[in-house]
C-alpha positions as CSV (number, residue, x, y, z in Angstrom):
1,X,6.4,30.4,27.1
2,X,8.1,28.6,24.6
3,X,10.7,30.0,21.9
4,X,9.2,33.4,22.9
5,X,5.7,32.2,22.2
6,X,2.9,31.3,24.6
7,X,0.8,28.4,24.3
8,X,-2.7,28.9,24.3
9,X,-4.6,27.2,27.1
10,X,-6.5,24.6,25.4
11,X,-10.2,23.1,26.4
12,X,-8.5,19.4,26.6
13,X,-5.9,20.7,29.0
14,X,-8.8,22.3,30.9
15,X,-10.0,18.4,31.6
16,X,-7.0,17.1,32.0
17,X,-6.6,14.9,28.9
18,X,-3.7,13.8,28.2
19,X,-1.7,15.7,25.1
20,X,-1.7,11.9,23.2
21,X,-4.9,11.6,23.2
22,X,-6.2,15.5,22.6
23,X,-6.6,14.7,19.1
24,X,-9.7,11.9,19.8
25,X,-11.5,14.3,22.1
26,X,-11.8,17.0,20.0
27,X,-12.1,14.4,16.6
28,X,-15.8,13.7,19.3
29,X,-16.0,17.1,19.5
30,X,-16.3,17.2,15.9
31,X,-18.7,14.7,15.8
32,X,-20.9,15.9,17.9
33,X,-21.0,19.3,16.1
34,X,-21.9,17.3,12.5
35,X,-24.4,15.2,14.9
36,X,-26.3,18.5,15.6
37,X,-26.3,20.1,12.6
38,X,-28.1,17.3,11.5
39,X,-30.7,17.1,14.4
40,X,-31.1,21.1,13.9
41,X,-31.7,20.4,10.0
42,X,-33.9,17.3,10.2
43,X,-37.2,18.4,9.9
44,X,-37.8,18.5,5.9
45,X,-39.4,22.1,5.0
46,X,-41.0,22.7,1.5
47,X,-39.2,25.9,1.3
48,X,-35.7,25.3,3.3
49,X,-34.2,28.2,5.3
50,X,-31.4,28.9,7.0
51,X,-28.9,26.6,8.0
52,X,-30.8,23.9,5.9
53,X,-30.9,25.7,3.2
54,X,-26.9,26.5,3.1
55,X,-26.4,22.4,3.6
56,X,-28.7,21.3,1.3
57,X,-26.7,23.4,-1.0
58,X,-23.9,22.0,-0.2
59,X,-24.7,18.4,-0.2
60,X,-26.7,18.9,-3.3
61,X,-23.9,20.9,-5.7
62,X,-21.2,17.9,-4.2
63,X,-23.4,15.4,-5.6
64,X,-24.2,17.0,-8.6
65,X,-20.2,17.6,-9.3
66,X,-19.8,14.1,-7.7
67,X,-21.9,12.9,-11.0
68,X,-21.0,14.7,-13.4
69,X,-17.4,14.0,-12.4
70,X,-18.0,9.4,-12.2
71,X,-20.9,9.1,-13.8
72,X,-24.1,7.8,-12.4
73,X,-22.1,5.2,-10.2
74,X,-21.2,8.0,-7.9
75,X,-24.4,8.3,-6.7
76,X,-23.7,4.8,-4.5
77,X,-20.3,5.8,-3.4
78,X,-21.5,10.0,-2.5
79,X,-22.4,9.3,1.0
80,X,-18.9,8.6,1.8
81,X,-17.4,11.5,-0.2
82,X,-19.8,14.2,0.8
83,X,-19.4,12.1,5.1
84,X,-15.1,12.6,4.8
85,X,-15.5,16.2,2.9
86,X,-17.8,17.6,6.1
87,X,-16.0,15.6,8.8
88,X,-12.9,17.3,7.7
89,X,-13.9,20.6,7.1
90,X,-15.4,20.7,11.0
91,X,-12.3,19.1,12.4
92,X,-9.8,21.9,10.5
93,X,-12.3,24.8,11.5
94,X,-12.1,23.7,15.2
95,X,-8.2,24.9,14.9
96,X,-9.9,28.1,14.3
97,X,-12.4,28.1,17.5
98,X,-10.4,29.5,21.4
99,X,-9.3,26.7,23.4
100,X,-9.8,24.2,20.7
101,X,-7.3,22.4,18.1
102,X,-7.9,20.9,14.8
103,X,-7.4,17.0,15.3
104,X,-6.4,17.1,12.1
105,X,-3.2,18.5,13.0
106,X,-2.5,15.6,14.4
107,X,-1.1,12.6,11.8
108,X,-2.8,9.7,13.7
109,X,-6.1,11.5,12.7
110,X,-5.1,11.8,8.4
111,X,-3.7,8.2,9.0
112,X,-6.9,6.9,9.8
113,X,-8.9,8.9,7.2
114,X,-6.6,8.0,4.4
115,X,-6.2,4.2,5.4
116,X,-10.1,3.8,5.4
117,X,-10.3,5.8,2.1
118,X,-7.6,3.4,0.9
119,X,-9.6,0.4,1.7
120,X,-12.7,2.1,1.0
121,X,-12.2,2.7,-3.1
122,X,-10.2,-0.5,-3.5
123,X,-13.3,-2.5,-1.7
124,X,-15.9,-0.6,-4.0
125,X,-13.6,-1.8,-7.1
126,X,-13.8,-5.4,-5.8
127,X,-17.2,-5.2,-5.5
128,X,-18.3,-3.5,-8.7
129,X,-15.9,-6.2,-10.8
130,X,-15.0,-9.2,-8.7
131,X,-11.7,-11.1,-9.4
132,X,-11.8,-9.1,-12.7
133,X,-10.4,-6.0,-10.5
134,X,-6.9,-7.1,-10.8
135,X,-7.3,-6.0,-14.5
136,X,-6.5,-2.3,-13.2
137,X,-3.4,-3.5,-11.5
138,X,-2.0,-5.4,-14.6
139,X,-1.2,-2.7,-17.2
140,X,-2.7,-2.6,-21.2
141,X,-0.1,-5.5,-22.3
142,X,0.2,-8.8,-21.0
143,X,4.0,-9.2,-21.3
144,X,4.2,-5.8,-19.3
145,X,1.5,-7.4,-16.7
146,X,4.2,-8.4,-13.8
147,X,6.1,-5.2,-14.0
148,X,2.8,-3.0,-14.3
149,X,1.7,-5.4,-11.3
150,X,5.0,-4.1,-9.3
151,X,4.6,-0.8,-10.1
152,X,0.6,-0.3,-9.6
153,X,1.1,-1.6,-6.3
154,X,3.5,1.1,-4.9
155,X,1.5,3.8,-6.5
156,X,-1.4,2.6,-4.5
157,X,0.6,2.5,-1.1
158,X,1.7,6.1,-1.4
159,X,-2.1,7.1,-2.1
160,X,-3.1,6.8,2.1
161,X,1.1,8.3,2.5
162,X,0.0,11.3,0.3
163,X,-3.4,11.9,1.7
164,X,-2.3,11.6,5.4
165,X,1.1,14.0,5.1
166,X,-0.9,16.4,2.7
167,X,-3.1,17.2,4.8
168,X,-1.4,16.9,8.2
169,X,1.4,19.2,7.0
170,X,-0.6,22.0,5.8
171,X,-3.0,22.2,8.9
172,X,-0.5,21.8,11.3
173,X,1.6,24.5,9.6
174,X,-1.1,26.5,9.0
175,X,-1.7,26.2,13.2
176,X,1.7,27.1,14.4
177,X,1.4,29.8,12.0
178,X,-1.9,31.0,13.7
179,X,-0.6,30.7,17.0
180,X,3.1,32.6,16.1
181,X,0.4,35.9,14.3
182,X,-2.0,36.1,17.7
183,X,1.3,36.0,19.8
184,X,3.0,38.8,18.2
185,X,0.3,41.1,16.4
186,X,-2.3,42.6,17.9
187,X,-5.8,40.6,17.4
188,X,-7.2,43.0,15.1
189,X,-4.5,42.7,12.8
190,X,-4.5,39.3,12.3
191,X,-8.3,39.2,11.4
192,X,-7.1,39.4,8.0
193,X,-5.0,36.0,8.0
194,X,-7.9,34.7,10.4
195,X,-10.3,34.5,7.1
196,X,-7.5,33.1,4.6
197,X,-7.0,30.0,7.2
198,X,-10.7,29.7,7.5
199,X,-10.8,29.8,3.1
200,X,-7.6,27.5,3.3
201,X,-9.1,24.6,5.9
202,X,-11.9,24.5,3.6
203,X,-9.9,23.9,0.7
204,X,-8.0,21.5,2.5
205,X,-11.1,19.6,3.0
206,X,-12.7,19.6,-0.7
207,X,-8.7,18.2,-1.9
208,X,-9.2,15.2,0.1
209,X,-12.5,15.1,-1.5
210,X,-11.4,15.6,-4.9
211,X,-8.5,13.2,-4.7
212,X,-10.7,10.4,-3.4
213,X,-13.7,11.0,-5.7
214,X,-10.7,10.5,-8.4
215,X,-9.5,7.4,-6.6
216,X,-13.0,5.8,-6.6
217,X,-13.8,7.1,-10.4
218,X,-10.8,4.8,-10.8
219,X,-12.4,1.8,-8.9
220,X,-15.3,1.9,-10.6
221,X,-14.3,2.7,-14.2
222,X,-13.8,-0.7,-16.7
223,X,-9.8,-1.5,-16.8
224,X,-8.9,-2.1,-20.9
């Protein structure tokens, strides 16, 4: 009891893992639940049912919004945005699940999604223009080029700060939250916030989505 509030006994604690490393087991946890959605799902039907046909829903109207949103060009870069948008959807819902956390609660886990988002779009710019990718750093005017430089370049560097504290903040908060209701309300009462959390982690997922699909529409798009 802590602060008049019990910890729940979590499935890590169960197995002993250590609390610094909690957030890896159930990030595999998560894997392993995308891994078997997908083996359940992989036989093509001509009329999809089901589970396949709510994720083929799903994959389909991102992509379609992914298009409309780039262009054409987001075709190539959709596997990664539709991959981060379902990988952290899982992870956030697990806060939701008995005896499980959300890794995403943990900054160490946003860290590493929003670094490799960070070098992600910037390699996809590099590769769609070559050397010519600086352009996008440099600014409309060519006397303004060193200061735009300057000041490009610490607007990128907060992009993986944002996206890591963004989404860390409000899952963890929305947890202790969680937690603070079951401890002090009777279950049935706390059904109610139960199903805002589960619309909020979604939403939580589809910003990092959105804010990287503008990131790469950025990469990709000519720099004037």
């Amino acid at each position: 009891m802590a602060g008049g509030v019990e910890h729940p006994i979590l499935l890590s604690e169960v197995l002993g893992i250590a609390e610094a490393h909690k957030h890896i087991f159930y990030t595999w946890m998560a894997i392993i639940v995308i891994a078997a959605l997908g083996f359940c799902v992989r036989k093509t039907k001509l009329v999809p049912t089901g589970m396949q046909n709510v994720l083929e829903s799903l994959i389909g109207g991102l992509e379609d919004y992914t298009v409309l949103t780039i262009g054409e060009q987001g075709r190539s870069v959709y596997p990664y945005l539709g991959g981060i948008f379902i990988f952290i959807v899982v992870q956030n819902l697990l806060g939701l699940i008995p005896a499980c956390d959300a890794p995403t609660a943990n900054i160490n886990t946003t860290a590493a999604m929003a670094i490799t988002t960070f070098i992600y779009y910037h390699w996809v710019g590099i590769k769609t223009w070559g050397f010519k990718y600086i352009n996008h750093f440099l600014g409309p005017m060519l006397p303004l080029a060193p200061l735009m430089l300057i000041l490009e370049i610490i607007s990128h560097c907060a992009r993986p700060l944002s996206l890591t504290l963004r989404l860390f903040g409000n899952i963890r908060g929305e947890e202790i939250v969680l937690v603070m209701f079951f401890a002090i309300a009777p279950v049935a009462t706390t059904l109610p916030v139960y199903a805002l959390f589960l619309l909020a982690k979604v939403l939580q997922g589809f910003i990092f989505y959105m804010l990287t699909m503008l990131y790469l529409k950025g990469s990709l798009e000519h720099a004037h």
